[in-house]
N, C-alpha and C positions, 0 to 999 in steps of 0.2 A: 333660271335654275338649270335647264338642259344644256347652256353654253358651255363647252367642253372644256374649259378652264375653270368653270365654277366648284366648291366647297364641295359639292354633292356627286360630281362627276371624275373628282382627286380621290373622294373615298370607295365610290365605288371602283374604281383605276385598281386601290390599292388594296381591296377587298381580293379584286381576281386573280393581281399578281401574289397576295398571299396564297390564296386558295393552289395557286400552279404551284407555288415554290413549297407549298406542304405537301401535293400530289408526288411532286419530283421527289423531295428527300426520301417518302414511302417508298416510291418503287425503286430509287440507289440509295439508301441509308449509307451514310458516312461513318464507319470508327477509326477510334486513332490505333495508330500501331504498337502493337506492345511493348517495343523495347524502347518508348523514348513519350515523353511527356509534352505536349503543345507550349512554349513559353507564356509565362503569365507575367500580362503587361510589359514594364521595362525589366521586370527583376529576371535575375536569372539564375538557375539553382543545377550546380556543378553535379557530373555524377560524381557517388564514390569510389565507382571500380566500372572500368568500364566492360560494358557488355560482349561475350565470347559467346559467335553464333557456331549451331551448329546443325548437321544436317536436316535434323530432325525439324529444328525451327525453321528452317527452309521451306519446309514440305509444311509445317504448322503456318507459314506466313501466306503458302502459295493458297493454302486451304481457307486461310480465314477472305482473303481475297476476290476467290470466288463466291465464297458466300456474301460478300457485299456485292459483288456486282449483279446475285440473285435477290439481293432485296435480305438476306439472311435466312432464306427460306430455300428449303428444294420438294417439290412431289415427288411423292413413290406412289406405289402401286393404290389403285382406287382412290389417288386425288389427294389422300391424308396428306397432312401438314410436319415435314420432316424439318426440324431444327439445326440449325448448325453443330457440325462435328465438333467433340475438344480438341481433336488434331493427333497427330502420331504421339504416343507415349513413348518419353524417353528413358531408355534406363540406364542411360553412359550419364550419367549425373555425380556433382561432387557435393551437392546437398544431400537437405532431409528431405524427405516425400512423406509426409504424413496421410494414411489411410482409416479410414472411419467405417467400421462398416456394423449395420444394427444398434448405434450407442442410445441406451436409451437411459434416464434420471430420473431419479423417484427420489420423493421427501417424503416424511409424514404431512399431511392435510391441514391447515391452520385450525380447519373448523374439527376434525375427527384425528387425533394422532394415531388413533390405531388403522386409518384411512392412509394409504400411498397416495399422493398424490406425483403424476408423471407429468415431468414438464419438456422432456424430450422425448420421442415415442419415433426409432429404429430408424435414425437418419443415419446414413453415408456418404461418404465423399473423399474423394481425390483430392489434396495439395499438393502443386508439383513446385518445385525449387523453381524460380524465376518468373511466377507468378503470384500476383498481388490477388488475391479474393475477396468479396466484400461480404457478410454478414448482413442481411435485410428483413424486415418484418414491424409490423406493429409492434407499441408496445407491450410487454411481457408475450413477447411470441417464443421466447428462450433464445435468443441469438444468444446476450452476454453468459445465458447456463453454460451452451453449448462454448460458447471459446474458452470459458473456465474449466469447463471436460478436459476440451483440448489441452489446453497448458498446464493441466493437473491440482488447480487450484481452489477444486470443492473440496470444503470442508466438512461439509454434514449431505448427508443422503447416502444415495442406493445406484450404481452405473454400472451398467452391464453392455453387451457386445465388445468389439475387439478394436484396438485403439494399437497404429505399430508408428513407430518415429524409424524410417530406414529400413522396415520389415522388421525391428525388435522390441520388446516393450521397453518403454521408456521408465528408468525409477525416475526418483525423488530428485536423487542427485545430480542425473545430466539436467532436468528441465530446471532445476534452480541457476546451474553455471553454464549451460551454454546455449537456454532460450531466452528473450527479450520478449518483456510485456510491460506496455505501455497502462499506466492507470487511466480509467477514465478522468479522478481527478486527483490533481497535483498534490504529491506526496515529496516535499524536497526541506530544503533544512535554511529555515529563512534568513538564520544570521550569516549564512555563504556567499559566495559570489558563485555566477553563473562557471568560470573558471575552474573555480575551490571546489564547487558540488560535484563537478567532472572528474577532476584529478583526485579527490576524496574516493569517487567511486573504481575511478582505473589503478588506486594504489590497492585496493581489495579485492577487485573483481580478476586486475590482468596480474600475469603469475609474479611471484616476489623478484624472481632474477632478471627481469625486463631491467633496464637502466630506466632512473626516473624520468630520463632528459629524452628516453624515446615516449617514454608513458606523454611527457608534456607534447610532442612533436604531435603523436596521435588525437590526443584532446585537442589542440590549438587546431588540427587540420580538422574535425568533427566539428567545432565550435564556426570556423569559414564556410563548409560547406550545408550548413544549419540554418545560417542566416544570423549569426548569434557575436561574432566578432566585433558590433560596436559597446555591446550590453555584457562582454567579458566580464570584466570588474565591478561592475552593479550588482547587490547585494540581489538574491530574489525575492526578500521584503517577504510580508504577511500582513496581516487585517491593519495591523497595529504600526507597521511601517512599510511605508514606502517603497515597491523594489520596479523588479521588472512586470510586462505587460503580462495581458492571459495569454496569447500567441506566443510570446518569447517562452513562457512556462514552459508551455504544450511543448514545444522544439526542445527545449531543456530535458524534459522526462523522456522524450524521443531520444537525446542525445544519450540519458543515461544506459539507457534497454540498447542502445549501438555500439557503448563502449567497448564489448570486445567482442566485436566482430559475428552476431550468435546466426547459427545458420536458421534459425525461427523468430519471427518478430513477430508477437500479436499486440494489436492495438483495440481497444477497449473505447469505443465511440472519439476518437481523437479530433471529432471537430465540434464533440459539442460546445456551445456555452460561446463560439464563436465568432465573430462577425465573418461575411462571405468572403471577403478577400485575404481573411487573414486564417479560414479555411481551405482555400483555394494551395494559399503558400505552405501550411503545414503536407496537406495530400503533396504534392507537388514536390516537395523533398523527401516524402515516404517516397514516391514513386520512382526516383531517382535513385533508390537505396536497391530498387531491384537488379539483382547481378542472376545467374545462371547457376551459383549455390546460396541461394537465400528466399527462404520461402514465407511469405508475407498474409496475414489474415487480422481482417479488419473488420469489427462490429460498426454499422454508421446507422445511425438515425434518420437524421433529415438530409445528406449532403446537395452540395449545388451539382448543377449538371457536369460543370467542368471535374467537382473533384470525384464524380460518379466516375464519368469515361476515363477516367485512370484505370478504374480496378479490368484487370483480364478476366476475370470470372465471380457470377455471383449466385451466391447462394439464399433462399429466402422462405423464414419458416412463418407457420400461421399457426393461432395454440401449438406450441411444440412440437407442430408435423413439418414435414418438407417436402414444398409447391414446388422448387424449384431448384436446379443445380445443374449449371451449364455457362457457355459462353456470356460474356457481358455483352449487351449493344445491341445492333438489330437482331441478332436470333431471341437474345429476352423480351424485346418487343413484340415479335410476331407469334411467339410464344402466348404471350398472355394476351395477344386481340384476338388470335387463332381456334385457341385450348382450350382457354377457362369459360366455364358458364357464365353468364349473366353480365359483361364487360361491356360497361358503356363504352363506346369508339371515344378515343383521343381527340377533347377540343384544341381548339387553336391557342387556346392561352394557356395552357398546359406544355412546360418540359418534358420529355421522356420519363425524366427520374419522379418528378411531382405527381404526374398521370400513373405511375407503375406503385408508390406510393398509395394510392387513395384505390387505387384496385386490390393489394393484398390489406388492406385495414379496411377496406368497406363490407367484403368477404371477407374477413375474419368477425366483425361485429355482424352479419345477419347470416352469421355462421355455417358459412359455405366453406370452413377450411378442411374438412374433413375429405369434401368432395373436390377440393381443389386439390390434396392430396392423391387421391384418387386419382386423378387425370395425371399428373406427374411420376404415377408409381407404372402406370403401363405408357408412358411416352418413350421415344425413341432415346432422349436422354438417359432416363434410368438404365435402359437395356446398354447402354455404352456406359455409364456408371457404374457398371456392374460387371461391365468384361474388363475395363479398366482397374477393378479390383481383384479380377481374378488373376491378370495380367501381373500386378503389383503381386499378391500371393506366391503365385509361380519363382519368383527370381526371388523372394523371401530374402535371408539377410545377403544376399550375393550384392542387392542395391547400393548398402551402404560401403563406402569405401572405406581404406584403412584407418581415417583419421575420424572419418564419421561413424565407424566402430569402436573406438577407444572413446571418445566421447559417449557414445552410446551405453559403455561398458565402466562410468563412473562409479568411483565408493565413498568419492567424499563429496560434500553440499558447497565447501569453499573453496574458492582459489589457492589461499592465501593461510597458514597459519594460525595458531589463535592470540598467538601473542605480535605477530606481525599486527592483525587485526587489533588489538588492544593500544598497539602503539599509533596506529594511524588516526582512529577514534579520537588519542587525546590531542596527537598533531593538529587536527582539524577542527575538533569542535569544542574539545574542553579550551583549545586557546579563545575561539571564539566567544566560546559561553563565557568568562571571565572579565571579556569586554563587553558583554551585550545586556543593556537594563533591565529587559525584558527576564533574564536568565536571573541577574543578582539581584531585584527587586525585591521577590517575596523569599528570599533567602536569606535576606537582610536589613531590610526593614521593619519584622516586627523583634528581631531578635535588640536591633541598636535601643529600637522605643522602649521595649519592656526592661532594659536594663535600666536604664537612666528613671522611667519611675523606682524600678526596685533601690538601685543603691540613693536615692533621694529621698522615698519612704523611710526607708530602716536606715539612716546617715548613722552610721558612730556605734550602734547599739550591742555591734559584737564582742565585745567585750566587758559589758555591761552585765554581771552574772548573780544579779538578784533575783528571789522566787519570780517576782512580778513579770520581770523580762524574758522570762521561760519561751513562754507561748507566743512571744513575738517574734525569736528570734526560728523558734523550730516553725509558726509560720512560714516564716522567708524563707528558710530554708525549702521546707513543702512547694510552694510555691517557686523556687528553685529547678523544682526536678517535672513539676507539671508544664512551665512553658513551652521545652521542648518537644514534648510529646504533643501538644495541642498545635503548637508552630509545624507539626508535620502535614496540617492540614493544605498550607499555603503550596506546600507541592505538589499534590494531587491535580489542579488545572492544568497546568503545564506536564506532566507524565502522561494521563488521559488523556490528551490533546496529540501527543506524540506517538500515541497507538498506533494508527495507519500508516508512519514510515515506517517504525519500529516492523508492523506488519509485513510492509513494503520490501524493506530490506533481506529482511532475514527470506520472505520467500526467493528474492535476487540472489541469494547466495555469498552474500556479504561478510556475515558473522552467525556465530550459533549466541544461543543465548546466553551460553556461561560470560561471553565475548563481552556483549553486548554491558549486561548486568555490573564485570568488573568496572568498564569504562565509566560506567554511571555513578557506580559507588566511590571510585578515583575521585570523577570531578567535586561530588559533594564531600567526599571528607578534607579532600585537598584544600578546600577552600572554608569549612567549616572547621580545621586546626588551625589557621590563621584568626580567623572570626572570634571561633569560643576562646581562644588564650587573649585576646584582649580584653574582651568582655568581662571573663574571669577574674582579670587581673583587676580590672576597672572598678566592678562588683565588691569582693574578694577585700581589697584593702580601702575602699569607702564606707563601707559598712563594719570595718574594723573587726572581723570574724577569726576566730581562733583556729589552731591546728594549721593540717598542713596544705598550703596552695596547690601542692599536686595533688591528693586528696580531689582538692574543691573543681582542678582546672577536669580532669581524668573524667572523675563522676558528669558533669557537665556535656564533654566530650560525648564520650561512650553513651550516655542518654539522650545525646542528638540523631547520633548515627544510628541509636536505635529509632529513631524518632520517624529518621530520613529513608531505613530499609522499611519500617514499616507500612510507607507511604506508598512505597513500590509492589509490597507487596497485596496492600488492599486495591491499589489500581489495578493491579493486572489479574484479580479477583472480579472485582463489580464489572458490570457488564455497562455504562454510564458513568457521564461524574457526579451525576444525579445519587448513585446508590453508593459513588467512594465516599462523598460528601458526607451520608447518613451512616455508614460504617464506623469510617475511623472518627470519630468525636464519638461516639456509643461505645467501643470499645475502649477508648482512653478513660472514659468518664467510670467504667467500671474497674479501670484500676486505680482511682481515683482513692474509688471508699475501701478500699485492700492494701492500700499503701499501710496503714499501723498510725496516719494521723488524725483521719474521721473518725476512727473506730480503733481499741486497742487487739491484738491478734489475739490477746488472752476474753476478747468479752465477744468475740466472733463467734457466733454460730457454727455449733457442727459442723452440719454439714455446709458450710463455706468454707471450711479451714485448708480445702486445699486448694483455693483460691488464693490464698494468701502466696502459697509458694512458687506460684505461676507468675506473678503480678514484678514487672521489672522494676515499679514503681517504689517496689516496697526495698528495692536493693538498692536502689538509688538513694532514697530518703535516711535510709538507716546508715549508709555510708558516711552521708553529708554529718547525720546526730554525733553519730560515733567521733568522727573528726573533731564537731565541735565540742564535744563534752566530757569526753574521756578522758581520766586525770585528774575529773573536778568530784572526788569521791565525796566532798561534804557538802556539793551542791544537791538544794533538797528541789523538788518542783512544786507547781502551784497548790497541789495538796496537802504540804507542808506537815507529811506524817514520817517525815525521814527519811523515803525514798530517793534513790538519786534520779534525774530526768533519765537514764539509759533504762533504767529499772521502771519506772512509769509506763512507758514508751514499750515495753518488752525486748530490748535493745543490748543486754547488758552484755547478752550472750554472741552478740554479734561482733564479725571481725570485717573492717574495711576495706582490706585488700580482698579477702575471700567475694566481697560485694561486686568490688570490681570485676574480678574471675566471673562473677553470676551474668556482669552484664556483657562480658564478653561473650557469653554463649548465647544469650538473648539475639545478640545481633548476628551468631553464627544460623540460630534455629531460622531467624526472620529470613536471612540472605538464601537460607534453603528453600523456604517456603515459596520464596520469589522467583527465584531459578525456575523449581515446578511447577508454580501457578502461567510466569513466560510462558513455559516449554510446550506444557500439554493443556492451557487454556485459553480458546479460540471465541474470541467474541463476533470474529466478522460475519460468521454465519453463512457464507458465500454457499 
């Protein structure tokens, strides 16, 4: 057992040479340098632009230098533990520099609404252009609040302190067109190709007077440096089919937030859901994106060490507060074995990032973050976080240059037009939808089934004008004008499911909703005036029905479209498909018994009676009677007291065309309703 080649004398061997080569890395900690990423394995991942030094990052490079070969640490006076510098502040910059100072966010309380509850509590911080920062914390520590501060994308609560993009306030309008935000998860349009979904985006996002053939050169060179040019043409698939991988996604949604060029990228946990190497390659071509006007900020959960040491600087909150905000690498380490209370020492099986990790989430659950804050609000960082913002202050909008002031100083949300937008929409996706099963399926499948029972049921019978045959034929007819209203339901999966791009988008700056809305309404009428004129037709002369086929085809028409706005407009109503599902079938069902066939208008109740006049139902059906009956002044109905069916019916007074006119406004009031439910109804709750 003591012979020096045996089992026990290899492990101990290799026990001390770890033990030295952990002592060693402690006293010279290794970081990589800022402006260039270690290669991963064989792959290799092209810059975008390459990097333009400048003096300052000289004096930043010579600084972070020495602090590695101090171990990331220097003493001052009385021994205290001084941290690594941020390095010289640049203000010769052609980026944005985003400054945070005091932002704090309040909701109401789940459990008390008349309770604030603050999930941000007076954090600040420096983004300088050319630096990539990381987002760290347990979870619900507020990283994802706080980057959606930054990028402007709460929707609900309370934010207060001073938020500048360039020393100016940022609206609505520059953060939709010229920042990039990556989703956490994959918001992309499945019947595309990875290609299609790019070029979709750079004919809306990049200005209309680009020539196409540069828009393509840009996407194609974005799509090679992505990693993305064998999966060009592959669809990117959904549940239901087959496309590209979750890495290829991720890179795809990375592609869209880079299409034109935005001086702010934030990414929203971009590796979750990942395998490590195919984490490793996403970070890896973010961090290749960093140029000297491009300023990079990334939420990350769990990352691997490799795609840790990418980020230049991290920031790291506990409940809502901020432990931490300063250099990436050994100065964070020494920080937190140094600083913080209660820090068990770094075992050997432990990475940096794993061990830094399980220190702010172990103190944060036996709820030391208060006091971990505490210690980071009087450290040497804060006090340079704070001249660096008074620094930023000072030069106020002088920072932003002339191009990053015109951006700054936007009025409009789009690139692009609204009928440009309109046009591109159907370029893209109505051709798609047209080929895709997924899209015609419940579009047209229960419309082909219902017809073929209906003109099977009722074969021959429209012409057939005995008392008997009254109540069959004005059935069918009934029975006519309700399918499409109820076949509105089949849309509602598919609308609600398409929320989070539709979300997506329109926050990107893509399209406003009016945009949006017509494109939609395009692709369904377009495709349901070919549908309903067959059907009609098909219906129409096998069932042998009188009057006039434009009458039958129009009514049909027009009470789809209302069928179809309707669907749009209860989806972007319910907060779920749960609640559109129980909505619109409730709603139809009550115009059901108001149409004039369940119940006659004249034995209506009072006060229901102006129900009646609401009811599109009742426009439709009296249309359809009118058509079929009108003319037949000696046809009696099944009462047989002399009345004609229009006169039964309360009908007689009614004119067909004028019906049509009624539902033509039906379908205006609905397309209104939808427009404003869009515009000003926000379910994400962010």
């Amino acid at each position: 057992l003591n012979h020096p080649h045996s089992l026990r004398a290899t492990h101990a061997r290799a026990r001390t040479q770890s033990r030295r080569r952990q002592a060693s890395l402690r006293a010279t900690p290794r970081t990589l340098p800022r402006s260039r990423a270690p290669p991963l394995g064989r792959r290799h991942f092209p810059r975008r632009r390459q990097l333009v030094g400048t003096k300052n990052q000289k004096k930043t490079k010579m600084a972070s230098t020495d602090v590695e070969k101090t171990g990331g640490a220097t003493t001052g006076g009385g021994g205290m533990i001084q941290v690594a510098s941020f390095g010289d502040l640049n203000m010769d910059t052609s980026g944005v520099r985003i400054t945070a100072k005091n932002l704090t966010y309040s909701v109401p309380s789940f459990k008390d609404a008349k309770v604030e509850a603050r999930l941000l509590n007076e954090v600040s911080a420096v983004f300088n252009p050319g630096e990539m920062t990381a987002l760290l914390g347990p979870s619900g520590s507020g990283k994802t609040t706080f980057l959606d501060v930054l990028a402007g994308r709460k929707s609900v609560g309370t934010t207060t302190g001073t938020l500048l993009f360039g020393g100016m306030v940022p609206n609505p309008q520059f953060m939709r067109r010229y920042t990039g935000y990556v989703e956490q998860f994959d918001t992309l349009i499945a019947a595309l190709t990875v290609r299609e979904m790019l070029l979709y985006t750079a004919e809306l996002k990049r200005p209309r007077e680009e020539l196409f053939t540069d828009k393509e050169k840009e996407v194609d060179k974005l799509i090679k440096e992505l990693g993305l040019w064998e999966a060009r043409d592959v669809v990117v698939g959904s549940e239901m089919v087959k496309g590209i991988s979750g890495g290829q996604k991720k890179r795809t949604n990375i592609a869209i937030a880079l299409i034109t060029n935005p001086s702010v990228l934030f990414l929203d946990e971009p590796t979750s859901g990942l395998d490590s190497f195919t984490a490793n390659e996403v970070m890896s071509v973010v961090k290749s994106l960093v140029t000297n006007d491009t300023t990079i900020i990334a939420t990350i959960h769990s990352p691997t060490a490799y795609a840790f040491s990418l980020f230049n600087n991290a920031m790291i909150l506990c409940s809502g507060m901020q432990v931490y905000f300063g250099p990436n690498g050994a100065a964070l380490m020494t920080y937190a074995q140094t600083s913080l209370p209660g820090v068990q020492p770094k075992g050997d099986g432990h990475s940096n990032i794993e061990w830094l990790i399980d220190v702010f989430t172990a103190g944060d659950r036996r709820g030391d973050s208060k006091a971990y804050n505490e210690v980071y609000m009087l450290s040497s960082l804060k006090k340079e976080s704070d001249a660096m913002l008074v620094a930023v202050a000072g030069a106020g909008k002088m920072q932003a240059n002339e191009e990053t002031a015109r951006q700054l100083a936007a009025t409009d949300s789009t690139a692009t037009p609204g009928w440009w937008a309109f046009w591109i929409m159907v370029k893209y996706r109505t051709r798609k939808n047209y080929s895709d099963g997924e899209f015609l399926g419940p579009r047209l499948g229960d419309k082909v089934f219902l017809s073929i029972l209906i003109f099977t049921l009722y074969w021959g019978i429209g012409n057939k004008t005995a008392p008997e045959n009254v109540v069959n034929i004005s059935a069918m007819l009934f029975m006519w004008t309700t399918l499409p209203a109820f076949g509105a339901a089949s849309y509602v999966p598919q609308i609600v499911m398409e929320r989070s791009l539709y979300m997506r988008e329109r926050a990107d700056g893509l399209y406003k909703p009016i945009t949006y809305l017509l494109a939609k309404m395009f692709d369904e009428m377009m495709l349901l005036s070919f549908v309903s004129l067959i059907i009609a037709c098909i219906v129409f002369y096998a069932v042998d029905l009188q009057g006039s086929f434009l009458v039958f085809w129009l009514v049909y028409y027009l009470t789809l479209g209302n069928g179809v706005v309707l669907a749009y407009l209860i989806s972007a109503l319910a907060p779920n498909m749960e609640a559109a599902n129980a909505l619109l079938p409730t709603y139809v069902v009550t115009l059901l018994f108001f149409a004039g066939f369940l119940i006659r208008p004249a034995d209506t109740p009072v006060y229901w009676q102006w129900y009646t006049h609401i009811d599109l139902m009742k426009y439709s059906w009296g249309a359809l009677m009118v058509n079929q009956w009108e003319g037949k002044g000696d046809m009696t109905s099944m009462s047989q007291d002399g009345v004609t069916v229009l006169q039964q019916f309360d009908l007689d007074n009614l004119d067909k065309w004028n019906c049509l006119g009624y539902l033509m406004c039906f379908f205006v009031v609905f397309f209104t309703l939808a427009l404003l439910a869009l515009t000003f109804v926000n379910h994400s709750r962010r």
